[in-house]
Each structure stands twice: as C-alpha cells, then as structure tokens.
C-alpha positions, 0 to 999 in steps of 0.5 A: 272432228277427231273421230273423222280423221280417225275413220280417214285413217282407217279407210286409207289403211283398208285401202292399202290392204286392198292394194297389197291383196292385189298385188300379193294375188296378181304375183301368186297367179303369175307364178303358179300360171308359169309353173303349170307351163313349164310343168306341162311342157316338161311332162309332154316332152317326157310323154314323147321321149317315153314314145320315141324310147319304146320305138326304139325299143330302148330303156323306158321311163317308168309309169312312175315318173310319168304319173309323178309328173301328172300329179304335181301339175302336168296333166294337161301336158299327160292327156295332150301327149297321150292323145297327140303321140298316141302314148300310153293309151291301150293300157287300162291300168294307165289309164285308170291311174291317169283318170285318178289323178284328174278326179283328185286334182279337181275336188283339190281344186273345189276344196281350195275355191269353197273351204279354204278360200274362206279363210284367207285374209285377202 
C-alpha cells in the first residue's frame, strides 16, 4: 500500500510540473509574441520616417540603426516598409545586408528548435 501512495504522490508532483511547464511557456510566448509586435512596429515607423526624412532631403537615420533594429527582431517590420514605402530597395549593399540577417535569424531559429530544445527541462 505504501509504495502506492508513493507512486500517487509521484504522478501528482508530474502533473504539477506539467502544469507549472505550461503555464511557464504560455507566459514566455506571450511576451516574446508582444515584443516582435512592438519591434516590428518600431522598426516599420523607422523605415517611414527614414523615407519621408531623404524626401525632404533631411537628416537620415543611419543603415546602422535601421539594420540594428532588423536584427533584434524587426525584420518582418524592415521587409514590410521596404516593400510598402519603397525604401531602401535600389541599394544592393543594403539588401545583402538585409538578406544576412534573415539567413542568421533562421538557422538561430533552427538551432533553437533542434539543439537546444533538447535540453530544456519543461
């Protein structure tokens, strides 16, 4: 009898891991979902004010900064403004630079999801 209850014991504290996992993963996708939004949308306006900026033939934002914001996360917002506002795409060098990032960012995403993954506890 004792060895049942102990196994009870064990299967209940499994299932509160479980629960704790899920909960612990919903939270972290909510956050890294909103911070891809906000980033993106930050990215983007900064694609449209760099556009309106070289109309008016003012003060630019540097390639820099705009490629800074592609790489921590705004890259759907940096191909989006590109293609909307027409911005940035005649330069080859830009777009190379553009198109680094993108390759990066998805073999960090495919080492994330098959090497590392194996290794989280939840």
């Amino acid at each position: 009898m004792l060895l049942n209850r102990q196994s009870i014991d064990f299967h209940s504290a499994e299932i509160e891991m479980r629960c704790f996992c899920d909960i612990y993963f919903c939270f972290r996708f909510v956050v890294m979902l909103y911070f891809f939004i906000i980033i993106n949308l930050i990215t983007f306006a900064t694609f449209a004010l760099d556009k309106w900026k070289a109309v008016k033939h003012k003060r630019r934002i540097s390639e820099f900064s705009l490629l800074s914001l592609s790489f921590i996360g705004g890259t759907l917002g940096a191909v989006l403004g590109m293609l909307i506002l027409r911005h940035k795409v005649s330069k080859k060098s830009f777009l190379w630079k553009i198109g680094f990032i993108i390759f990066f960012q998805i073999l960090l995403g495919f080492l994330y999801q098959f090497v590392l993954s194996s290794f989280r506890m939840c």
